[in-house]
N, C-alpha and C positions, 0 to 999 in steps of 0.2 A: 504494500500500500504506500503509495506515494504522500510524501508530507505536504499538505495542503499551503502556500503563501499568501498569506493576510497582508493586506497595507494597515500598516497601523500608525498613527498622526503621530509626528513628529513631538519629542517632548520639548516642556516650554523651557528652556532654562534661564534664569532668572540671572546678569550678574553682578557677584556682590553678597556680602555678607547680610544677613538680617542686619545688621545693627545699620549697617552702610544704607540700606533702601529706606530703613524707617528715618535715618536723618535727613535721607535725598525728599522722601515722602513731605514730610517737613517742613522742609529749606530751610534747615540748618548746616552752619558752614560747618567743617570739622574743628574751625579755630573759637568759635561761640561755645559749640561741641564740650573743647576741653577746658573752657574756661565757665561755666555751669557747673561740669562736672568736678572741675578741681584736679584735672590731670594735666599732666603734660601732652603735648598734640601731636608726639611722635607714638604715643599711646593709641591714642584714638586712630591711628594711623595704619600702626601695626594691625589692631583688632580688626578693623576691618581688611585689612589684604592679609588676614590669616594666621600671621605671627604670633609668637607667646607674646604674653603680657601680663603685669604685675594681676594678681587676681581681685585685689581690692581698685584697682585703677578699672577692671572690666566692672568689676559690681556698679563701681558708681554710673561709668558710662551708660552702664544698664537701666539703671536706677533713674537716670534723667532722664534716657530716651521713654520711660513708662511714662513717668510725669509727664513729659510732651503731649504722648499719645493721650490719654486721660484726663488731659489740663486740671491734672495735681498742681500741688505748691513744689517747686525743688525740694528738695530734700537740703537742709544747710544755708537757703535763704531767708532772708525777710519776709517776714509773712506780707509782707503788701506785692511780693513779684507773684507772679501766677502766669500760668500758662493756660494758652486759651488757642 
């Protein structure tokens, strides 16, 4: 029995890191990025093209991009800044 060949659609690939799309999503710069977050911007950097990185420098980056997405208060700000 002959194996039957299916066209099956192209998959989508996306690229870019999650963290990279949710701050393109955004339009946050990556220099805003690390300075919200409290990291240096060879950080934010690395994380996104993949490189290790201090794991409290990803937390925070992570941490802000939530806040973004949810228009939380930063985590470490004044309470008058908010995102929206």
């Amino acid at each position: 029995m002959n194996p039957t060949l299916t066209r099956t659609r192209p998959r989508k690939i996306r690229p870019g890191s999650p963290e990279q799309r949710l701050r393109r999503r955004f339009h946050v710069t990556r220099w805003q990025l690390a300075e919200l977050a409290g990291v240096p911007f060879d950080d934010v950097q690395d994380l996104e093209e993949g490189l290790p990185v201090v794991l409290e420098s990803r937390r925070r980056i992570r941490q802000v991009l939530w806040a973004i997405k949810y228009g939380k208060r930063c985590p470490g700000t004044a309470p008058r800044r908010w995102f929206c």
